[in-house]
C-alpha positions in Angstrom: -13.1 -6.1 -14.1 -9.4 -4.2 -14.5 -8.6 -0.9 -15.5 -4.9 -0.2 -15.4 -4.3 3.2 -14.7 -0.6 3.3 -14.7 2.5 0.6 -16.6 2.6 -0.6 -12.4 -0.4 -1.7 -13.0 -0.4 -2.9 -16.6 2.7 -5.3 -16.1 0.5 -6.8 -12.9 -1.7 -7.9 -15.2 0.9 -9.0 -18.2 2.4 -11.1 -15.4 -1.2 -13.0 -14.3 -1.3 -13.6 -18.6 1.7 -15.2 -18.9 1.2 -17.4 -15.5 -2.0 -18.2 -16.6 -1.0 -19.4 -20.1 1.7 -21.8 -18.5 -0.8 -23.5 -16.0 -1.7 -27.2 -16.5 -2.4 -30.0 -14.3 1.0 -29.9 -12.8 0.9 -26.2 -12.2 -1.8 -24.2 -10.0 -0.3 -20.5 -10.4 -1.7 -17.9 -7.2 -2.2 -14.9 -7.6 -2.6 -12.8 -4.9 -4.1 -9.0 -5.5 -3.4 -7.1 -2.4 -5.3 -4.3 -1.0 -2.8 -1.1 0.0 -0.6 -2.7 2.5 0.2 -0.7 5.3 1.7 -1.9 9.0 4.8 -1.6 11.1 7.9 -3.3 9.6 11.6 -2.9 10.0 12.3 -1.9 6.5 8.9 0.1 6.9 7.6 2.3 3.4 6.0 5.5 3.9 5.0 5.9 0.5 1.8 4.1 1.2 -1.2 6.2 2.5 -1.7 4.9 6.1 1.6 4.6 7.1 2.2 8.2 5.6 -0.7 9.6 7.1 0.5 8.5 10.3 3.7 9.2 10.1 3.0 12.7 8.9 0.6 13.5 12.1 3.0 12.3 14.3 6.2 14.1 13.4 4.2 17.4 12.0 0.7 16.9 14.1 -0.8 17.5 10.8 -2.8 14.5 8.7 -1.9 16.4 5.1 -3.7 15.0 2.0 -2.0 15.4 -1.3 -5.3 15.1 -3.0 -9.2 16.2 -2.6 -9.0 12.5 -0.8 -12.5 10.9 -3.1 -10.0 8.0 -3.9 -11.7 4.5 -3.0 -8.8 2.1 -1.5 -8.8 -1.0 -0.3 -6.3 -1.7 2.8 -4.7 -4.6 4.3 -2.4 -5.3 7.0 0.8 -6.9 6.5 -0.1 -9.5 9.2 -2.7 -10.6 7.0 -1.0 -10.3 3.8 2.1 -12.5 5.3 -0.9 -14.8 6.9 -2.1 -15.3 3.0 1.2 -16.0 1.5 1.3 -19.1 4.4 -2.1 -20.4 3.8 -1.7 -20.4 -0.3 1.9 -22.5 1.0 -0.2 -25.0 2.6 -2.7 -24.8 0.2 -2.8 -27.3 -2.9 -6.0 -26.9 -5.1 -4.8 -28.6 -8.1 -7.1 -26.8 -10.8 -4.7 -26.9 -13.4 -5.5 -23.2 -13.7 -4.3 -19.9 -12.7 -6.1 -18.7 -9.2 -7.0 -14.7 -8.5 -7.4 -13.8 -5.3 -8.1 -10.3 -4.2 -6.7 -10.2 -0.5 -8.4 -8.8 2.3 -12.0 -8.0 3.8 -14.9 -5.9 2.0 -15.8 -3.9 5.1 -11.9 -2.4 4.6 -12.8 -0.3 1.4 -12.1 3.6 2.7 -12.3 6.6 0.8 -8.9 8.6 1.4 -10.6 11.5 3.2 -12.1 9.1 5.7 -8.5 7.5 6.2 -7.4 10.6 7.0 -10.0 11.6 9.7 -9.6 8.5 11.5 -5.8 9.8 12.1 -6.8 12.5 12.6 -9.1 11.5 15.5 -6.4 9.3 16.7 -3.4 12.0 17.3 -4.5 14.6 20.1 -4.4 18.4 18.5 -3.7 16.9 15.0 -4.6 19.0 11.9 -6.6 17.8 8.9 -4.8 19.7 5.8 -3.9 19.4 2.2 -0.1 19.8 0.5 -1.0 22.8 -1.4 -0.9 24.5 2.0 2.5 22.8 3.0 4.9 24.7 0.3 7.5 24.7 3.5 7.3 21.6 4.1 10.7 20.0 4.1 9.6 16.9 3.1 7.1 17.6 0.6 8.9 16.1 -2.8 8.6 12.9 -0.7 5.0 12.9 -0.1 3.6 14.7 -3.0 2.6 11.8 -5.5 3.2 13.0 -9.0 0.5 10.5 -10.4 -2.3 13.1 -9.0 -3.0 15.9 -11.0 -5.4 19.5 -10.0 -5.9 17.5 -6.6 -7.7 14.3 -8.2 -6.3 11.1 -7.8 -7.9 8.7 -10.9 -6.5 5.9 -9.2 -9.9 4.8 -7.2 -11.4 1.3 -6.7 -13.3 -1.0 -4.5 -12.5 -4.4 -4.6 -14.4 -7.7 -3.6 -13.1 -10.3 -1.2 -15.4 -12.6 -1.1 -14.0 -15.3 -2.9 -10.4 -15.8 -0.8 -12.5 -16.7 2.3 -14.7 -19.7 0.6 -12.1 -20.5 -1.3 -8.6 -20.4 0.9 -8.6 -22.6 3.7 -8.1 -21.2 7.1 -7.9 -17.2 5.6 -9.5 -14.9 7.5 -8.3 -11.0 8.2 -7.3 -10.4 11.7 -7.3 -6.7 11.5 -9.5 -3.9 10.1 -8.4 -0.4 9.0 -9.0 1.5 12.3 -7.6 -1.1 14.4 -4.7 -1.2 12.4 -4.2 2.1 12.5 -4.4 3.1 16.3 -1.5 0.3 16.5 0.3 1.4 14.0 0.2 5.2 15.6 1.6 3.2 19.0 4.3 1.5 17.0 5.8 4.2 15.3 5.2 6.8 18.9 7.2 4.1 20.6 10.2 3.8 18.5 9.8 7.6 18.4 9.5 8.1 14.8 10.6 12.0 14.2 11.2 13.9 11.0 14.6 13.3 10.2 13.5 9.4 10.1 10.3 10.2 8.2 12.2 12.1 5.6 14.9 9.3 4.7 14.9 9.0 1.3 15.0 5.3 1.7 11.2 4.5 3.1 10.2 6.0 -0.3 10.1 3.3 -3.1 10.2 5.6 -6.2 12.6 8.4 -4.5 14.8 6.0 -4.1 15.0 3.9 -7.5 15.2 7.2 -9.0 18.8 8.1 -6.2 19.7 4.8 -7.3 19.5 5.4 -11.3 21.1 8.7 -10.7 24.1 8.0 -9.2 24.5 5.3 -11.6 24.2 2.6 -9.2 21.2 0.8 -11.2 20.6 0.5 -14.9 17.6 1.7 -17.0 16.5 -2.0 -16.7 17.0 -1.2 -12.5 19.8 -4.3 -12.4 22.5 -3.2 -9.8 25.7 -1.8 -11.6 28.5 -3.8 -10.4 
């Protein structure tokens, strides 16, 4: 069952309405629901909790929450959410319906807080801490999330995957949270990830449409200005 906690969210779901309403025995509409993808990338987004965890303990040695952390999430790897666009290519069910598919394993439901520790754990002399504590932080406006509110974040779930692994040929998640995460803490220590890269407005989605808008180089509809 949905509950749309933000117009993100909503138009997900408009979109899976109109797919479904066009499908027929010609057309087999996917769609895939992601958990929170996180993973090493070259166009890499920090705005997503384990990659901003991370990068936070690395270049400030503190794992700073911007809420009590009692959110539920579901995570998945980009490996495995690039290996489920291929097998849905090679895939050709023919129901003449539209197919949901929540994408990646049960066992990778985490609560924020317990995200956080596992950094934690994994980066030597790290700090657990909260944002409220980090008013000097230079990049704070990047990593405080404006959709949490007294230190609550209502946007919690815990999703089901059983169904993409009877039903998708061949899927099967190759990583889980903590193994994904120890790499992704190798990855980002061996490009030597430091603040002035953590802080570029760029690896943050909303910052940046919002630069964008401002210096009139996208519309309100976000087309490019040319």
């Amino acid at each position: 069952q949905t509950n749309p906690q933000t117009p993100y969210s909503v138009n997900k779901l408009q979109v899976e309405e109109g797919l479904a309403s066009i499908a027929d025995e010609n057309f087999t509409p996917i769609a895939l629901r992601f958990g929170t993808v996180y993973g090493s990338s070259p166009r890499i987004r920090f705005d997503v909790v384990i990659n901003m965890l991370c990068g936070l303990a690395l270049t400030t040695n503190k794992v700073t929450l911007n809420s009590n952390g009692k959110a539920w999430r579901p995570h998945l790897h980009i490996d495995d959410a690039c290996q489920s666009f291929r097998r849905c290519l090679d895939w050709n069910p023919n129901l003449g319906e539209l197919v949901i598919l929540n994408v990646g394993q049960n066992e990778d439901n985490y609560k924020v807080i317990d995200i956080a520790k596992i950094i934690h754990s994994n980066v030597e002399s790290s700090e657990l801490t909260y944002l409220d504590g980090m008013n000097d932080f230079d990049g704070s406006d990047l990593v405080k999330d404006r959709k949490i509110q007294d230190g609550v974040d209502t946007r919690s779930y815990k999703v089901l995957f059983d169904k993409i692994t009877k039903i998708l040929p061949g899927f099967e998640c190759k990583w889980t949270v903590e193994k994904g995460i120890k790499n992704l803490l190798r990855e980002l220590s061996k490009i030597g990830l430091d603040t002035n890269s953590f802080n570029k407005r760029e690896f943050y989605r909303l910052q940046q449409i919002e630069f964008l808008h401002n210096s009139q180089q996208i519309n309100d509809d976000l087309f490019w200005i040319k």
